[in-house]
C-alpha positions as CSV (number, residue, x, y, z in Angstrom):
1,X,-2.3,3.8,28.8
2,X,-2.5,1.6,25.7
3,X,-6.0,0.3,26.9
4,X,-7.3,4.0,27.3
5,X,-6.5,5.4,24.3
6,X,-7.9,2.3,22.6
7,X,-11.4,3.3,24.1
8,X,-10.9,6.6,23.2
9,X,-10.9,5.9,19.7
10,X,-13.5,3.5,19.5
11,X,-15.3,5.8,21.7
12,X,-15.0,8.1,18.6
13,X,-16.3,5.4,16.1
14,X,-20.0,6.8,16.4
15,X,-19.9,8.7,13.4
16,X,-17.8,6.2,11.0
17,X,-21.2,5.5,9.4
18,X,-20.9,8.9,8.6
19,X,-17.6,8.1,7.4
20,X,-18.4,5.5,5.7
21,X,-20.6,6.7,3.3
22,X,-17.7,8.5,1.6
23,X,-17.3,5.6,-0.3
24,X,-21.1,4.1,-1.2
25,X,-21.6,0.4,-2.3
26,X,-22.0,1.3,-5.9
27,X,-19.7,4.0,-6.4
28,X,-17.5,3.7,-9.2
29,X,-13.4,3.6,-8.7
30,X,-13.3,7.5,-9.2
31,X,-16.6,8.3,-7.4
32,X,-15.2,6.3,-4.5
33,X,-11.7,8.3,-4.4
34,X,-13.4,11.5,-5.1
35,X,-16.0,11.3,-2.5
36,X,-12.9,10.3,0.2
37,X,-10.4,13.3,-1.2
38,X,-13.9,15.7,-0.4
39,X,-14.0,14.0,2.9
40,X,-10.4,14.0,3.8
41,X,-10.2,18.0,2.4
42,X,-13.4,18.7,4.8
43,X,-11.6,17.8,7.8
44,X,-7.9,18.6,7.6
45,X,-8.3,22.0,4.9
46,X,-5.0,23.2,5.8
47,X,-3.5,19.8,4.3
48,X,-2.7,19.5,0.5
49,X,-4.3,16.0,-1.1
50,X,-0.8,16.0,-2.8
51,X,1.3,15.4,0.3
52,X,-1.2,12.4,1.7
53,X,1.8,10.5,-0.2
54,X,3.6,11.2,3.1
55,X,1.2,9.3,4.9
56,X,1.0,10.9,8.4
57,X,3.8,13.0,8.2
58,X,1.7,14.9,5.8
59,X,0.2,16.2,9.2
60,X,2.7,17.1,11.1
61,X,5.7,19.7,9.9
62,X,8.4,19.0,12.5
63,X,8.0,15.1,11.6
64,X,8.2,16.3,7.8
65,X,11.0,18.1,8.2
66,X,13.0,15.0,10.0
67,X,12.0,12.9,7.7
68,X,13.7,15.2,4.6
69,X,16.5,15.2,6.9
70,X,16.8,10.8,7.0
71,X,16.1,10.8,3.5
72,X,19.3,12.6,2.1
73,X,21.3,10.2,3.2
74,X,18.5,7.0,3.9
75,X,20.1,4.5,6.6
76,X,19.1,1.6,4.2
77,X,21.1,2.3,0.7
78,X,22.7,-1.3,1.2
79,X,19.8,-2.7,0.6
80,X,18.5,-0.9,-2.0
81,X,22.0,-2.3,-3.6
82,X,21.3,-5.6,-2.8
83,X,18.0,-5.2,-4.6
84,X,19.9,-4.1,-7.4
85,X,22.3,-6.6,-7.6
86,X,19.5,-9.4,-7.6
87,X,18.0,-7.3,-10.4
88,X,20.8,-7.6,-12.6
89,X,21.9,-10.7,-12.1
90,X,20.9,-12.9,-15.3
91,X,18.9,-16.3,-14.8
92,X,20.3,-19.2,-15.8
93,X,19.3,-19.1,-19.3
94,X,21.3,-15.2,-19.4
95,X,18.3,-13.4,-19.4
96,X,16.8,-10.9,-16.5
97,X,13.6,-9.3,-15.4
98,X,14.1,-6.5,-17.8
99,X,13.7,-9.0,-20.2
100,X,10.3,-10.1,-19.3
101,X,8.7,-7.1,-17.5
102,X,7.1,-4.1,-19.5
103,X,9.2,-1.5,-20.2
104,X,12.3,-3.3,-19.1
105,X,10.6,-3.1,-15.5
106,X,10.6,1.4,-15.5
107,X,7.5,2.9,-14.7
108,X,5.4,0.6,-14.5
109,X,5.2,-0.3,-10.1
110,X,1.7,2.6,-10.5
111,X,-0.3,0.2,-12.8
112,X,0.2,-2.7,-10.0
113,X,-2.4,-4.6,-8.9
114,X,-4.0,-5.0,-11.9
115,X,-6.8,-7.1,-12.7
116,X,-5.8,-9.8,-15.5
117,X,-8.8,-10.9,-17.9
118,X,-6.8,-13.9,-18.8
119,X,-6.0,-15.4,-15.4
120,X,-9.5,-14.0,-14.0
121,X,-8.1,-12.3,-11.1
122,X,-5.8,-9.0,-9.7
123,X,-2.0,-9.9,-10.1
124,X,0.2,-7.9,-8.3
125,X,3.8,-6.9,-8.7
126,X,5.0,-9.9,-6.7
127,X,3.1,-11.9,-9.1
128,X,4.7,-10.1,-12.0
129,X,7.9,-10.6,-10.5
130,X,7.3,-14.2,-10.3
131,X,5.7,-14.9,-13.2
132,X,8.8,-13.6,-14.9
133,X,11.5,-15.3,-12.8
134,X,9.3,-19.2,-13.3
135,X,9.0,-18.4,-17.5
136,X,12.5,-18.3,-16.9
137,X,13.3,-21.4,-15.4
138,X,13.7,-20.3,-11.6
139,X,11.7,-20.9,-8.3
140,X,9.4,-18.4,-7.3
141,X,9.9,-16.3,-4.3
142,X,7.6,-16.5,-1.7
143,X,5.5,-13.0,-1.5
144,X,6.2,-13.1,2.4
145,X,10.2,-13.2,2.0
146,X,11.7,-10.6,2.8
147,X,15.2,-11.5,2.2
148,X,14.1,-12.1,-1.5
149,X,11.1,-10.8,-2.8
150,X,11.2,-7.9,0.0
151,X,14.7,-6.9,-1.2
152,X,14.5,-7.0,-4.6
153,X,11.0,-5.1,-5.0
154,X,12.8,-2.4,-2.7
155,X,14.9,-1.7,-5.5
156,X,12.3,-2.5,-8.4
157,X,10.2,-0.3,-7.1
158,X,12.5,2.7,-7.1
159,X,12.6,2.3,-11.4
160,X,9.1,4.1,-10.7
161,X,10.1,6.7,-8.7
162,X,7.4,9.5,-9.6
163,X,5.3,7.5,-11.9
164,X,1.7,8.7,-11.1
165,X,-0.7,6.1,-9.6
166,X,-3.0,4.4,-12.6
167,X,-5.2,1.7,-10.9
168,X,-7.6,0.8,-13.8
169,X,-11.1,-1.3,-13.1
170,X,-12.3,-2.3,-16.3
171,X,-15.0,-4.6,-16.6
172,X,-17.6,-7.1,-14.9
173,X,-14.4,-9.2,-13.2
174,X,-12.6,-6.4,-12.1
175,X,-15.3,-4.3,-10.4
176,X,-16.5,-7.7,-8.7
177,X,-12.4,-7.9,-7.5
178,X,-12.7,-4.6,-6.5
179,X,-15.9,-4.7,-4.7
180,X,-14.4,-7.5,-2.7
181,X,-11.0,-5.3,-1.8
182,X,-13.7,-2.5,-1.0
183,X,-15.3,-4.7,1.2
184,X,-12.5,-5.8,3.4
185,X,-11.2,-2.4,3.5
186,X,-14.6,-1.0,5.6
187,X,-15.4,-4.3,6.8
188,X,-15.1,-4.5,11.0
189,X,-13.5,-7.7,12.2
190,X,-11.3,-8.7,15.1
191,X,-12.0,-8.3,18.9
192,X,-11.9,-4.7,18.5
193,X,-14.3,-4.4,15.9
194,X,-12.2,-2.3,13.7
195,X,-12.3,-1.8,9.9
196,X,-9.3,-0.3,8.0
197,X,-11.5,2.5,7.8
198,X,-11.7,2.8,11.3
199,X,-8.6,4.3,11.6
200,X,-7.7,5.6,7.8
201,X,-10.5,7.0,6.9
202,X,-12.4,8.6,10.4
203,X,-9.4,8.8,11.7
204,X,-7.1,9.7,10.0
205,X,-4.4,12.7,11.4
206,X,-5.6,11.6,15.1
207,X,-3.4,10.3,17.7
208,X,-3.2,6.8,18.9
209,X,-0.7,7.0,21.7
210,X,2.2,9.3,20.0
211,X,1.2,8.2,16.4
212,X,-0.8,10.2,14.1
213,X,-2.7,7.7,11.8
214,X,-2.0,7.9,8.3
215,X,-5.0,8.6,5.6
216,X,-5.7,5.6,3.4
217,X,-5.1,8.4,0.0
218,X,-2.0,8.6,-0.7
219,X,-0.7,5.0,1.5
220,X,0.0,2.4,-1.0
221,X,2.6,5.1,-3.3
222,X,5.7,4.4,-0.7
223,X,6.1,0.5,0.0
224,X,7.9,-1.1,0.6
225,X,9.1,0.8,3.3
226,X,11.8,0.9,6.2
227,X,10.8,1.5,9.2
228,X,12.9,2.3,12.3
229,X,15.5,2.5,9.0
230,X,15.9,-1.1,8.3
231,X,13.3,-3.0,9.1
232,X,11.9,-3.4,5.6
233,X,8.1,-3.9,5.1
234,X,5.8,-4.4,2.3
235,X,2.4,-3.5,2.1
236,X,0.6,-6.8,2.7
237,X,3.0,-7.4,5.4
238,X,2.0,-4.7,7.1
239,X,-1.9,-5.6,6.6
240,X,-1.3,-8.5,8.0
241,X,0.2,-6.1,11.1
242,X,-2.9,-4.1,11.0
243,X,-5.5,-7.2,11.4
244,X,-3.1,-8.9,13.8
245,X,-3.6,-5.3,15.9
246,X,-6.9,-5.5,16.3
247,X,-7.1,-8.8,17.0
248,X,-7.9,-10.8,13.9
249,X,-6.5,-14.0,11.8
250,X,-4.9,-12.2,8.4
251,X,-5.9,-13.9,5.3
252,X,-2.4,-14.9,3.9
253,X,-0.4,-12.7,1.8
254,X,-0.5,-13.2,-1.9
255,X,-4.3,-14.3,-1.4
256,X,-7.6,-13.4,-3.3
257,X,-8.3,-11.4,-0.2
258,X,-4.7,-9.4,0.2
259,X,-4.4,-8.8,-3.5
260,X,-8.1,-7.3,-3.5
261,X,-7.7,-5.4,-1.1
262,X,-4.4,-3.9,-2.7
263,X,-6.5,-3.4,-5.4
264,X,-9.1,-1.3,-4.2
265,X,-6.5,0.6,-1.4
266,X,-4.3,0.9,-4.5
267,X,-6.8,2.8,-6.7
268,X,-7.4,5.5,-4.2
269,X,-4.1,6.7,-4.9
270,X,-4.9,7.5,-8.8
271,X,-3.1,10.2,-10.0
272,X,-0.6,10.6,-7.4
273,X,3.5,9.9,-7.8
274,X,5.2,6.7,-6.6
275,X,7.4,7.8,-3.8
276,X,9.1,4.1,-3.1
277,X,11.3,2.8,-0.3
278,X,10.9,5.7,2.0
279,X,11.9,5.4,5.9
280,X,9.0,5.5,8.3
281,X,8.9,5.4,12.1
């Protein structure tokens, strides 16, 4: 069953050329999001662009509706505690990451990844999160840890509850970052020949198996995420899922690679609230 809908939906991969051209090689950041919410609103015109920050639920109302339900009382609050705790815990030296993050660490999870003139490159929050805890004297956590840098960004993230999305390319460096985040994104790889795109962007509110597949709008505003309740995820841990699926090596988390890709995927989202660590299925 597994094989066959596979095939189905590469069977259905003759137009993502067509799909593909919603977001052109020289497109700007906002020409590229633009040209995907035009896309996205042409096939699904019953769906507001505003609720794509329920991913796939956003597609389905009995799934919305069990989801509101889970999320009054959300089967992982001791973890979100946990993430607090670690937050407020001083360093050795008596300070915390309030103390070195902007804004004491509120509202400011939207403008992550950003692209960082001084260090050449996109930094993302796990980097801000590390940066502060080595200026401070500790070890950093590694970006794959879920114990530590999962838990604690579970919470962090909740400080920007509603903060609307503000991805900003600015510059020579950043567009090239982006470009390269762009390019992974609709890039095929694996034995299945699949993009991201393949799936989030043509496909997107289609089945596989009993799934509807999120659109990529709209999909970076929630992590990290518990799925099944509390099995929590991050983003690049779950793009490293995604290539795994279809049958190709993941570049490592915290890389160029996974923090450009976060970059571009990131900016798509412009404009639209944070809504962090939600349940999924």
């Amino acid at each position: 069953m597994k094989q066959k809908n596979i095939l189905k939906l590469l069977a259905g991969m003759a137009g993502l050329s067509i799909a593909l051209g919603a977001a052109t090689v020289h497109a700007s950041p906002e020409q590229d999001r633009q040209e995907l919410i035009k896309y996205y609103t042409s096939k699904n015109p019953n769906v507001n662009v505003e609720d794509y920050v329920y991913g796939a639920l956003a597609f389905d109302a009995d799934s919305k509706a069990q989801y509101d339900a889970i999320m009054e009382f959300p089967p992982y609050e001791a973890t979100i505690e946990a993430g607090r705790k670690m937050w407020e815990t001083p360093f050795k030296n008596g300070k915390t990451y309030a103390d070195c993050l902007p804004g004491g660490g509120k509202q400011i999870a939207g403008n992550y990844p950003m692209f960082d003139e001084a260090k050449g490159k996109v930094v993302t929050l796990h980097d801000a999160i590390n940066d502060c805890r080595t200026a401070n004297g500790e070890a950093a956590y590694k970006v794959d840890d879920m114990k530590t840098m999962g838990v604690l960004t579970s919470y962090m993230r909740t400080l920007s509850d509603g903060m609307l999305v503000n991805i900003k390319v600015e510059g020579p460096k950043a567009m090239t970052a982006y470009q390269d985040g762009k390019t992974t994104f609709f890039g095929r790889r694996g034995q299945l020949n699949f993009a991201c795109a393949s799936c989030h962007v043509q496909n997107a509110g289609v089945r596989l198996r009993s799934e509807l597949i999120s659109p990529a709008i709209g999909h970076t505003v929630h992590w990290p995420v518990f799925r099944g309740g509390d099995n929590l995820t991050t983003l690049q841990q779950r793009y490293s899922g995604c290539f795994r699926m279809v049958r190709s090596v993941p570049a490592a988390q915290g890389s160029a690679t996974m923090n450009n890709l976060e970059y571009f995927h990131s900016s798509l989202s412009n404009g639209l609230p944070m809504k962090a660590s939600v349940f999924r299925k």
